[in-house]
Short mmCIF file of the C-alpha atoms (twelve columns), coordinates in Angstrom:
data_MODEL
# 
_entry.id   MODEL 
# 
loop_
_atom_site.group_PDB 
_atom_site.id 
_atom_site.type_symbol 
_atom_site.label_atom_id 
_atom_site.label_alt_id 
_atom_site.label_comp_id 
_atom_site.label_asym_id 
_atom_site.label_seq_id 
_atom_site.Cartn_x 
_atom_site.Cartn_y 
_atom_site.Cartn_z 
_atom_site.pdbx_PDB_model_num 
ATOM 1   C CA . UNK A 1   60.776 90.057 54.464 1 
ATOM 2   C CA . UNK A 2   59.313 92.137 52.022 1 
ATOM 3   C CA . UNK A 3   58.551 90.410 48.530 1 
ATOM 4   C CA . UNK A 4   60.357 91.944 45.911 1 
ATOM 5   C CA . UNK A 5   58.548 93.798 42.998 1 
ATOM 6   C CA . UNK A 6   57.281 92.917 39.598 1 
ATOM 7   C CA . UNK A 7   60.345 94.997 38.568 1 
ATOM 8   C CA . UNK A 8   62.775 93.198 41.097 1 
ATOM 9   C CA . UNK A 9   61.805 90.167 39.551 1 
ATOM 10  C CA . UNK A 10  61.578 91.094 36.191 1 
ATOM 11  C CA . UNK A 11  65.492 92.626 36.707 1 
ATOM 12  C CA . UNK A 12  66.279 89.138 38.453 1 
ATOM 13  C CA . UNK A 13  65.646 87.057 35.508 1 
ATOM 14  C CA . UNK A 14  66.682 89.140 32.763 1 
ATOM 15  C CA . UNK A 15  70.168 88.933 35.219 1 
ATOM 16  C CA . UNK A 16  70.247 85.485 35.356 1 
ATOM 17  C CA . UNK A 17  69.779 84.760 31.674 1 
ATOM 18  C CA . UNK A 18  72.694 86.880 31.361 1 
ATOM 19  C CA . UNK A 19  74.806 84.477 33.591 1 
ATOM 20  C CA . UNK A 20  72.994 81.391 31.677 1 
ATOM 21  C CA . UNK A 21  74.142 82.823 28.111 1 
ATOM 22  C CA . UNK A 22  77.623 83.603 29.116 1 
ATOM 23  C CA . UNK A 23  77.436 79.833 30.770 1 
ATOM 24  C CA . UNK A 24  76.859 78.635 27.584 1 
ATOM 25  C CA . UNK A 25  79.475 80.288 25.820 1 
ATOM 26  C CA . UNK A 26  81.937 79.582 27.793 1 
ATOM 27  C CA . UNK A 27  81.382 75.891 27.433 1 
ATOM 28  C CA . UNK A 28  81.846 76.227 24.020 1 
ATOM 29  C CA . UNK A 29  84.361 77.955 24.752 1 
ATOM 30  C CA . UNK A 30  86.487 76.185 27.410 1 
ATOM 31  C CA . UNK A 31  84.832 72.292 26.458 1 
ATOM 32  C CA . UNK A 32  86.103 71.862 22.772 1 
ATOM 33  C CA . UNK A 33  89.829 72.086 24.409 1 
ATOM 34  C CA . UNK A 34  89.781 70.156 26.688 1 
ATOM 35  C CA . UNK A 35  89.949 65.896 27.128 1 
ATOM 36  C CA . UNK A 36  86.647 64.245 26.722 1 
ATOM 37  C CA . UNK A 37  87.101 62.386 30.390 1 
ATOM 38  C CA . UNK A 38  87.464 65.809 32.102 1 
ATOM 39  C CA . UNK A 39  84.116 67.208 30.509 1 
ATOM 40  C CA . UNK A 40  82.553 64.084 31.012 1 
ATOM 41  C CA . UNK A 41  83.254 64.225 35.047 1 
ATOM 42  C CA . UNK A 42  82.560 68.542 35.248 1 
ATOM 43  C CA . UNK A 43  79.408 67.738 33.551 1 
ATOM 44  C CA . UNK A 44  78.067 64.746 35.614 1 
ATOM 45  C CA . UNK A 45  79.214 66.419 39.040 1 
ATOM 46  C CA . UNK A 46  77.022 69.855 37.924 1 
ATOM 47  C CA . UNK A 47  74.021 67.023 37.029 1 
ATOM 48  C CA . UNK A 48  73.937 65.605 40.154 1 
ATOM 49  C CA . UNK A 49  74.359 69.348 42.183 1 
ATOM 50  C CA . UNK A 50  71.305 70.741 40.064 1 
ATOM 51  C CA . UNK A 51  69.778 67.568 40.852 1 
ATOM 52  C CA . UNK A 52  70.145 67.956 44.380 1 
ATOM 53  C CA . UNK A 53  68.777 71.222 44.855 1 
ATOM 54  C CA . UNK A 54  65.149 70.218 44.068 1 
ATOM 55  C CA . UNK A 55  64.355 73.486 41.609 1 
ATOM 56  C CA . UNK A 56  61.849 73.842 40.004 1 
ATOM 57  C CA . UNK A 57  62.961 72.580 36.912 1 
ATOM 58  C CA . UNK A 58  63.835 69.645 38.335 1 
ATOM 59  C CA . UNK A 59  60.467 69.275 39.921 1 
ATOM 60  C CA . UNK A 60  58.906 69.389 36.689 1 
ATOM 61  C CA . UNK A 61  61.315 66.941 35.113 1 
ATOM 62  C CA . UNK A 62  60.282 64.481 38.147 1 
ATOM 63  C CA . UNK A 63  56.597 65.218 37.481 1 
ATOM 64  C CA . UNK A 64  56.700 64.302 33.319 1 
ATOM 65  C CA . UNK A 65  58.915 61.498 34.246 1 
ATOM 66  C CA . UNK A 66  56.271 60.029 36.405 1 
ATOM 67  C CA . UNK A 67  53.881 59.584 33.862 1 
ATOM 68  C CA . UNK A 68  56.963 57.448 32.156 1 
ATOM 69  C CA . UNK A 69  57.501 54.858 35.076 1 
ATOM 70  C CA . UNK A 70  53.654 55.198 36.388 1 
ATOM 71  C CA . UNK A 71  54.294 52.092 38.520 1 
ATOM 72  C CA . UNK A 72  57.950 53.701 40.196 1 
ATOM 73  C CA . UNK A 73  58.368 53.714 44.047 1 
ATOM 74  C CA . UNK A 74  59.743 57.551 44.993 1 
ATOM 75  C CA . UNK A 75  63.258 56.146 45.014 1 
ATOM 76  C CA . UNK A 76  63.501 54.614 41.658 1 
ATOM 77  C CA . UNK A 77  61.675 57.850 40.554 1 
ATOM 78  C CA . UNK A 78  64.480 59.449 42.137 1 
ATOM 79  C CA . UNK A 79  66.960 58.121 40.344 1 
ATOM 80  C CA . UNK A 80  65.555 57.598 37.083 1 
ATOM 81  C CA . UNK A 81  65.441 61.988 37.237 1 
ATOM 82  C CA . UNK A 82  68.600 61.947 38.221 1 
ATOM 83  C CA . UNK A 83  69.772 60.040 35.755 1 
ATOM 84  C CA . UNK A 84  67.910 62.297 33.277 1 
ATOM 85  C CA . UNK A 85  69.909 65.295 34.424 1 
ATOM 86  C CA . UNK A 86  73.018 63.561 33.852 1 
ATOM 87  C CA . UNK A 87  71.906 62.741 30.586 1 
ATOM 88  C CA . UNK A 88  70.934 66.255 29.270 1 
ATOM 89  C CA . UNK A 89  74.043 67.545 30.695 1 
ATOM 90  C CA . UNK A 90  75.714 65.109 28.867 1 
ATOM 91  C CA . UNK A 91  73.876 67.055 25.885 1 
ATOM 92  C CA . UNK A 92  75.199 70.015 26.606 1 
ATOM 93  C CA . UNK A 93  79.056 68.290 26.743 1 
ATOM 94  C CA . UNK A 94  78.212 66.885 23.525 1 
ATOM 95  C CA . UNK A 95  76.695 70.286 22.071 1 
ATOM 96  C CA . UNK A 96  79.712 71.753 23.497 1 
ATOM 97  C CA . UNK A 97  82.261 69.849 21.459 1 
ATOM 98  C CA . UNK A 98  80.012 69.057 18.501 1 
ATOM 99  C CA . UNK A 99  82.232 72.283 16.158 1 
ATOM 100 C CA . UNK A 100 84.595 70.126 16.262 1 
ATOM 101 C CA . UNK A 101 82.981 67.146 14.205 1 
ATOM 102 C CA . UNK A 102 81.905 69.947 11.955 1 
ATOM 103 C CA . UNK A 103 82.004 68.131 7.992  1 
ATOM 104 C CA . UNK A 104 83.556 64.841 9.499  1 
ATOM 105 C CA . UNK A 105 81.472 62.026 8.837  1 
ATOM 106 C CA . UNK A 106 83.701 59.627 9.986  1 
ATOM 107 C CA . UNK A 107 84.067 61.545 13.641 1 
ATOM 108 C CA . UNK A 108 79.827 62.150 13.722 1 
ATOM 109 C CA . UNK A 109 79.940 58.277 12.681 1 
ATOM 110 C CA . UNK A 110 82.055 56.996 15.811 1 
ATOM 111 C CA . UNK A 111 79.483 59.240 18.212 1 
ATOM 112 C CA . UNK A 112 76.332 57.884 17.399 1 
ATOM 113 C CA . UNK A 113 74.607 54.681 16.046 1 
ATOM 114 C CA . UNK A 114 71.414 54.842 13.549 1 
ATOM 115 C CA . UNK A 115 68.968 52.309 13.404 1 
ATOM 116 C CA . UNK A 116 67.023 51.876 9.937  1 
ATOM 117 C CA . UNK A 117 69.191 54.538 7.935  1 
ATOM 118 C CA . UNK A 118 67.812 52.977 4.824  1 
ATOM 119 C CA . UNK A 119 64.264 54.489 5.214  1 
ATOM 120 C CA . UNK A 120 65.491 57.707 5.055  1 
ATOM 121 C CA . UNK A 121 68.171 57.024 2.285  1 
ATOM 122 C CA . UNK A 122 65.153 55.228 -0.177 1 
ATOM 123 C CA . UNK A 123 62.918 58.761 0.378  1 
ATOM 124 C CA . UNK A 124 65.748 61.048 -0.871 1 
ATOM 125 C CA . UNK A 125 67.179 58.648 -3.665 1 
ATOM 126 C CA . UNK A 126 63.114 59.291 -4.432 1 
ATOM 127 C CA . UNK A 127 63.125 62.829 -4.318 1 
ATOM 128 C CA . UNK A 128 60.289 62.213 -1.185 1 
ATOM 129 C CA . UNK A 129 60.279 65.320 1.346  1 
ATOM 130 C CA . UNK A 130 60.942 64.153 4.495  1 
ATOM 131 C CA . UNK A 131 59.370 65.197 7.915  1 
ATOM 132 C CA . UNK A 132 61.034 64.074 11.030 1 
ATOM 133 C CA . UNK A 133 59.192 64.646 14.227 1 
ATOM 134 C CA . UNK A 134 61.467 64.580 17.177 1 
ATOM 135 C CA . UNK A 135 61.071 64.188 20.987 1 
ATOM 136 C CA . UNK A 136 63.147 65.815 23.317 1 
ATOM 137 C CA . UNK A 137 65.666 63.070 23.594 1 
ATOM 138 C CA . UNK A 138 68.913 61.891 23.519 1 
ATOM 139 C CA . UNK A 139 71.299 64.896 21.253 1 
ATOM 140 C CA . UNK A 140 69.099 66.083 18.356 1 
ATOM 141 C CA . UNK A 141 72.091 67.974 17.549 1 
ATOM 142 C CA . UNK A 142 74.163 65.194 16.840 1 
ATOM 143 C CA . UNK A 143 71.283 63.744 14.845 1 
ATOM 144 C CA . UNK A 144 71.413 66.762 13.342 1 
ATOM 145 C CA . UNK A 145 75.041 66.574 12.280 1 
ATOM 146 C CA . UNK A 146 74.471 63.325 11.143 1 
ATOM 147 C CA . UNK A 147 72.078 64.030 8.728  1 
ATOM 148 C CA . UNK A 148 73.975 66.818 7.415  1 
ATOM 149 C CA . UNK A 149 77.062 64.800 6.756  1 
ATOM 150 C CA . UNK A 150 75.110 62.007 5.255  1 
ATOM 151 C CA . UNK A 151 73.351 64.132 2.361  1 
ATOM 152 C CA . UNK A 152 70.339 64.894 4.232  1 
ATOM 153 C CA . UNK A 153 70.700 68.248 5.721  1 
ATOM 154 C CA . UNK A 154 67.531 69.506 7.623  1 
ATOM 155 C CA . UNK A 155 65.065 72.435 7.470  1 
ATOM 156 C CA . UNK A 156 64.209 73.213 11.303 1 
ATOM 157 C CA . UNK A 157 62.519 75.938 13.684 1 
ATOM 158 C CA . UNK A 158 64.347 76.954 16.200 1 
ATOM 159 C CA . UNK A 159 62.701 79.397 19.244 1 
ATOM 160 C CA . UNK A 160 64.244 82.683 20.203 1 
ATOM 161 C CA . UNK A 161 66.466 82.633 23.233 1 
ATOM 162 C CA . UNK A 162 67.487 85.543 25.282 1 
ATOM 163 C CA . UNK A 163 69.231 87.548 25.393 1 
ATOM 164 C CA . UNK A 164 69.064 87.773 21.404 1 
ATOM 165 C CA . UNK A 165 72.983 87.081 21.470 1 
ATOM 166 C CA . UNK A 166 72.482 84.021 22.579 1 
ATOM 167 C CA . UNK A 167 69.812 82.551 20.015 1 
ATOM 168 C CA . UNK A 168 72.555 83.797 17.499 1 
ATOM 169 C CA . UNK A 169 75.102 81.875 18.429 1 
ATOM 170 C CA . UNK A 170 72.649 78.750 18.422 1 
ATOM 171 C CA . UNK A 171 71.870 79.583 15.227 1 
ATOM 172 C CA . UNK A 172 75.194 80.053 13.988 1 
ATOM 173 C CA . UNK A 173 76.155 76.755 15.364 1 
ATOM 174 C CA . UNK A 174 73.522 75.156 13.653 1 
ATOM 175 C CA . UNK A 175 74.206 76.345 10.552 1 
ATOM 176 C CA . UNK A 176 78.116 75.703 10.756 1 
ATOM 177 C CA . UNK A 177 76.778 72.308 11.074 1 
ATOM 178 C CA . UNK A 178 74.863 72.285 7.602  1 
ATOM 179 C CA . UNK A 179 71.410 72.967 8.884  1 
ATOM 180 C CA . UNK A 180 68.931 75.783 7.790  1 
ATOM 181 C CA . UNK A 181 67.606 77.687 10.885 1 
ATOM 182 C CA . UNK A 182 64.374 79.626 10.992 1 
ATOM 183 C CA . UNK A 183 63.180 81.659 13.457 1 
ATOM 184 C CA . UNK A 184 59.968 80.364 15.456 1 
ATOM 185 C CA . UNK A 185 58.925 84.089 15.894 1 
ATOM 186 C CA . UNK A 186 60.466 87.542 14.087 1 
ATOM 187 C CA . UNK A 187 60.577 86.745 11.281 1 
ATOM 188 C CA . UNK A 188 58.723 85.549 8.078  1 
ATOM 189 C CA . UNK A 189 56.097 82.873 8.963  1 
ATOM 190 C CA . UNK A 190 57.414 79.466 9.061  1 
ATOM 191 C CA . UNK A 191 54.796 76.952 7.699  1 
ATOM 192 C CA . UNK A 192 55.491 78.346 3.888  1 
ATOM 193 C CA . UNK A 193 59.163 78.099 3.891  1 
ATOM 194 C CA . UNK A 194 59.012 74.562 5.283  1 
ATOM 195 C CA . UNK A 195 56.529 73.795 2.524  1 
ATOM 196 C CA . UNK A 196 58.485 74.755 -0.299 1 
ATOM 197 C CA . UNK A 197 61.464 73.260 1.045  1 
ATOM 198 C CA . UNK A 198 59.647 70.349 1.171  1 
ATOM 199 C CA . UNK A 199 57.765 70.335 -2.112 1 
ATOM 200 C CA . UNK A 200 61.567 70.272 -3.497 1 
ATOM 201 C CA . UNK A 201 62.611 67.168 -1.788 1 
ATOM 202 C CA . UNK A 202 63.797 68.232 1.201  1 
ATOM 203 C CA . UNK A 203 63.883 67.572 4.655  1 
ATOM 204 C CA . UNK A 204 62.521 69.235 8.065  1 
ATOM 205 C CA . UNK A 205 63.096 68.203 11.576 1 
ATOM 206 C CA . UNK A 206 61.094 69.272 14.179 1 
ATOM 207 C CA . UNK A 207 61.060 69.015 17.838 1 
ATOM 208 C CA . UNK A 208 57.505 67.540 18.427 1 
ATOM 209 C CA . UNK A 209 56.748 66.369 21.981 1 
ATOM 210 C CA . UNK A 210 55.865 70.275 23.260 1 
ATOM 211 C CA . UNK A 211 52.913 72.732 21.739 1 
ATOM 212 C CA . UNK A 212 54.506 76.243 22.085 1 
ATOM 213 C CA . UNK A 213 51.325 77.705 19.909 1 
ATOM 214 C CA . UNK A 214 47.625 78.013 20.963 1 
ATOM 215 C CA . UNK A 215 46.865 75.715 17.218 1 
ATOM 216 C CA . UNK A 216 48.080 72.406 18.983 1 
ATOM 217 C CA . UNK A 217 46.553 69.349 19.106 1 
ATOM 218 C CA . UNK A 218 45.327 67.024 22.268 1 
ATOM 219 C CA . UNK A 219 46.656 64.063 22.540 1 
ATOM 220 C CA . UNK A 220 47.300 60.893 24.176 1 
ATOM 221 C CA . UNK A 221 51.139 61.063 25.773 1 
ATOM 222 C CA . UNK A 222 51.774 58.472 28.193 1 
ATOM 223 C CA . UNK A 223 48.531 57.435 29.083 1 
ATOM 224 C CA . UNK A 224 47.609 61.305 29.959 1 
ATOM 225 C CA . UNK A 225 46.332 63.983 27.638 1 
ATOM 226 C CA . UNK A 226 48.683 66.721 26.246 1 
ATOM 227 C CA . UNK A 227 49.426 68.941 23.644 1 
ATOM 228 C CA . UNK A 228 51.228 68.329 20.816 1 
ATOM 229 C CA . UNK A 229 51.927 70.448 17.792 1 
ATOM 230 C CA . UNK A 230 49.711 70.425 13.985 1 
ATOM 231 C CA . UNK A 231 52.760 71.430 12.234 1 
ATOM 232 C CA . UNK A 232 54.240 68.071 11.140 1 
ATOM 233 C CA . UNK A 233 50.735 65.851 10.391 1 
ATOM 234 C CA . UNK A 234 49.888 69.651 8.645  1 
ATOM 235 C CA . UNK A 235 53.125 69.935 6.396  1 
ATOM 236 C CA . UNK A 236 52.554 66.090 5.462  1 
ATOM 237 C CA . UNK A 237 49.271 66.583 4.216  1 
ATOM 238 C CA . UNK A 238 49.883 69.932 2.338  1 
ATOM 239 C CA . UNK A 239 53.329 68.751 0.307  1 
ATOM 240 C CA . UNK A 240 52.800 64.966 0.675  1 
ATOM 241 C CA . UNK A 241 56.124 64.668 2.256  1 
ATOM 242 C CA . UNK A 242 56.817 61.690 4.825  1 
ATOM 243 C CA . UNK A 243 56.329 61.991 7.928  1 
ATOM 244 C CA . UNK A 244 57.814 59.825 10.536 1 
ATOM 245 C CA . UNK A 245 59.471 59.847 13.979 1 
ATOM 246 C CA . UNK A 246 63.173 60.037 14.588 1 
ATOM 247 C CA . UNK A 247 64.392 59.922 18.261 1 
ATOM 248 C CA . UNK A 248 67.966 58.955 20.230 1 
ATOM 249 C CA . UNK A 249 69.404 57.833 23.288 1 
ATOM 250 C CA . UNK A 250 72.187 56.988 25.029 1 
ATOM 251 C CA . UNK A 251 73.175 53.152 24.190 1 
ATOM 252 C CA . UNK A 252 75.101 52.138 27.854 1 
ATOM 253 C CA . UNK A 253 76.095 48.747 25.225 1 
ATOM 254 C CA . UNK A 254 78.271 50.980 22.932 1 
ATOM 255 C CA . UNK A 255 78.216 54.465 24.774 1 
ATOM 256 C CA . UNK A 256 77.388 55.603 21.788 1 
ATOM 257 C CA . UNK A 257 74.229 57.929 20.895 1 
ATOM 258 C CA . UNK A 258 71.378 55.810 19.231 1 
ATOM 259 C CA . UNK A 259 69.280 57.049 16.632 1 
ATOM 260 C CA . UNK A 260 66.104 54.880 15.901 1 
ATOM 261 C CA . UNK A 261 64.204 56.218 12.764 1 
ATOM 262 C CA . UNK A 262 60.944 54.830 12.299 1 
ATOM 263 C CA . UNK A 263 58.731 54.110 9.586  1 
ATOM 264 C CA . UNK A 264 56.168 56.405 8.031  1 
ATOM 265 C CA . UNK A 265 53.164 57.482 9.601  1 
ATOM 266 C CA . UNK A 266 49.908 57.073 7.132  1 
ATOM 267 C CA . UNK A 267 48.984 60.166 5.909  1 
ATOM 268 C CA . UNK A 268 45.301 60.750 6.056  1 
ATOM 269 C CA . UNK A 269 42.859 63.654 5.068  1 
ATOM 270 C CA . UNK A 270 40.971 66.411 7.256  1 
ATOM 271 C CA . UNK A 271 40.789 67.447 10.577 1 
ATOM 272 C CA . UNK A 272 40.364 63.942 11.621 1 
ATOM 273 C CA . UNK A 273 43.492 62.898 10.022 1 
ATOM 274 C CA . UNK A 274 45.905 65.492 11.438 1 
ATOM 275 C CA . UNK A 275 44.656 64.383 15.195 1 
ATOM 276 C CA . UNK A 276 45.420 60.675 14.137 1 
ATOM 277 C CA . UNK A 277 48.715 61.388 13.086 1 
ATOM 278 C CA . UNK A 278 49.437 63.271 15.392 1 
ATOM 279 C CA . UNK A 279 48.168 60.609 18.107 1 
ATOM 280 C CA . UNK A 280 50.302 57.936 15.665 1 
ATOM 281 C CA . UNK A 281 53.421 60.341 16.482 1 
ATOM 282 C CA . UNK A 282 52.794 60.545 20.110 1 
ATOM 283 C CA . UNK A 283 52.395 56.826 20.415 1 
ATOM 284 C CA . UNK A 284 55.967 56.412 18.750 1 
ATOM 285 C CA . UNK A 285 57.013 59.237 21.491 1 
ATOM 286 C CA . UNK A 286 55.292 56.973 24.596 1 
ATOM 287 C CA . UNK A 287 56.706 53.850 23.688 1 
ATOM 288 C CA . UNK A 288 60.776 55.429 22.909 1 
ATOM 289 C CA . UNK A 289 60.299 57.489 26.156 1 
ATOM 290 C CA . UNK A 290 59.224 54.231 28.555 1 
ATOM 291 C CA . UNK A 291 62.056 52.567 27.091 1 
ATOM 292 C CA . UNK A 292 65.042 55.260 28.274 1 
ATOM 293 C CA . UNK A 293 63.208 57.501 30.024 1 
ATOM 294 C CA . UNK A 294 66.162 58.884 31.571 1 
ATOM 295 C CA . UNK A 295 66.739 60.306 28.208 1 
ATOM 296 C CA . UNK A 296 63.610 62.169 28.011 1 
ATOM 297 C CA . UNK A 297 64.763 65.974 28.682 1 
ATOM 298 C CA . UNK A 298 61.439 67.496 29.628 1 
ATOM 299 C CA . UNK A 299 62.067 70.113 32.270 1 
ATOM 300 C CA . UNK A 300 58.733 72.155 30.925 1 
ATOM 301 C CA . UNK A 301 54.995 71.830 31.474 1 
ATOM 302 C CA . UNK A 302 54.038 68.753 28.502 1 
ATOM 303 C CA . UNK A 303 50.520 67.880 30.295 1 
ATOM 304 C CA . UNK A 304 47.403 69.743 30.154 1 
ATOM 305 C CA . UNK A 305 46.293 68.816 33.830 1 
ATOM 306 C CA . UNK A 306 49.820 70.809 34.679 1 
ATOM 307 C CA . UNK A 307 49.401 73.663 32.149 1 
ATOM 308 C CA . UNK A 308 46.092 74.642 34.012 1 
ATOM 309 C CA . UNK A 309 46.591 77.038 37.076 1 
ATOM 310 C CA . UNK A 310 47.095 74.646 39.896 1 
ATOM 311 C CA . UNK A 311 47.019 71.488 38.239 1 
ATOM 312 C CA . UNK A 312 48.708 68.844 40.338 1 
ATOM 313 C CA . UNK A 313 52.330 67.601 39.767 1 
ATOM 314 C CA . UNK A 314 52.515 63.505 40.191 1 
ATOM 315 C CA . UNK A 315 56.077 62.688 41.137 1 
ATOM 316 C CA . UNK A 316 56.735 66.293 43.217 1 
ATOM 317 C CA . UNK A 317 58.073 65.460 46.583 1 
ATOM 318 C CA . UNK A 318 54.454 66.321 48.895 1 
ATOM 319 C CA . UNK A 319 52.175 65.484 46.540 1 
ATOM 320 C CA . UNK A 320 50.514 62.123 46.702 1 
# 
């Protein structure tokens, strides 16, 4: 067979981002009508058929979830990724129907559970900025829409999507929600806006456990060394807003989202001080993601022994 070329390729994934946007638009389309049970069931039977076909997005999700259950027999590491697709799916159904909640405190109330809501209250009855550094976990969407209905509406970056309709209608979402949406490229740079918003008392979430810049910082993630972004530790020292970690999963108790928001990290001066934040963030991060890892949605590379050319992949089926 003869390999297709650059072009082919190019023209293959620029069609199937196509098919992935109008995926995703007609689950916001199609879920918000329909019964909760029926998405529920749609959603867990397309987990477990992604699952199944060993891409490699799922490969990668097996190989960042090994460094989360380091002492997991290939069955139980199995399932635990499994499990993880099922849970970001259930994301997406939750994503999906989140318009709907849109101003309702009471409905964003009976979805998800929060854990130490008085930290963040006492910092904005101060007039505190507030950083949140998030982990891809759980629905930070529906932490989002928590926030917003609970007098706290967040400041975040979000990165472009394609095809460009698509990161719109994120966007769009997000704001119907109540948050304020930049743009990670495209537009004006980021760090200032965040910093005035801040200066002013208000609050930024960011998602935290991923460097997509070449100005990250290395880290200890799981007992392995990875890259983690400045911006938070950076925006704490130049405003003197908090800065703390606030991450969620799936409570099989209540079937409820949990939110767990944690207290401060010490703020401390230099270039020294933004790597032992950061390394206080990403300790927060290892110790949340061993205890659900299943609701760690990491289907990119996180580790810097994978983000070299050929690094090895612990947990991909052939590799020992």
């Amino acid at each position: 067979m003869i390999p297709p070329t650059r072009a082919a390729r190019a023209a293959l994934a620029t069609s199937r981002t196509y098919v992935e946007a109008a995926a995703y638009r007609a689950g916001w389309n199609v879920a918000v009508h329909l019964p909760q049970p029926v998405v529920d069931r749609a959603l867990r039977v397309t987990a477990d058929q992604l699952y199944g076909r060993d891409g490699s997005g799922i490969r990668r999700l097996r190989s960042n979830l090994a460094r989360a259950v380091p002492d997991a027999d290939p069955a139980t590491l199995d399932a635990v990724t499994r499990d993880a697709m099922r849970s970001y799916l259930r994301y997406w159904g939750e994503v999906f129907r989140l318009p709907r909640f849109t101003g309702d405190a009471d409905a964003v109330d009976q979805a998800i559970v929060v854990d130490h809501a008085e930290r963040v209250y006492a910092l904005r009855d101060a007039g505190r900025g507030m950083i949140a550094a998030l982990p891809h976990m759980g629905n930070w969407d529906l932490m989002g829409a928590w926030a917003c209905t609970h007098d706290l509406p967040p400041m975040t970056v979000m990165e472009r999507l394609k095809p460009e309709r698509l990161y719109d209608e994120f966007v769009a979402f997000r704001r119907r929600i109540g948050m304020t949406v930049l743009p990670l490229t495209g537009g004006p740079p980021t760090m200032p806006q965040l910093a005035e918003h801040l200066r002013k008392g208000g609050f930024v979430c960011l998602l935290a456990d991923r460097d997509m810049s070449r100005s990250g910082i290395t880290v200890d993630l799981l007992g392995e060394k990875a890259r983690m972004p400045v911006g938070p530790a950076l925006l704490a020292q130049q405003t003197g807003a908090a800065l703390f970690v606030a991450s969620s999963r799936y409570d099989d108790e209540t079937g409820r989202l949990r939110m767990s928001i944690h207290e401060p990290v010490e703020t401390r001066p230099g270039e020294d001080g933004l790597v032992a934040m950061t390394q206080d963030v990403a300790d927060v991060f290892s110790a949340d993601i061993r205890r659900s890892p299943a609701d760690w949605h990491m289907l990119q590379r996180v580790f810097e022994v994978d983000r070299r050319e050929g690094g090895r992949r612990p947990g991909d089926r052939g590799v020992r």
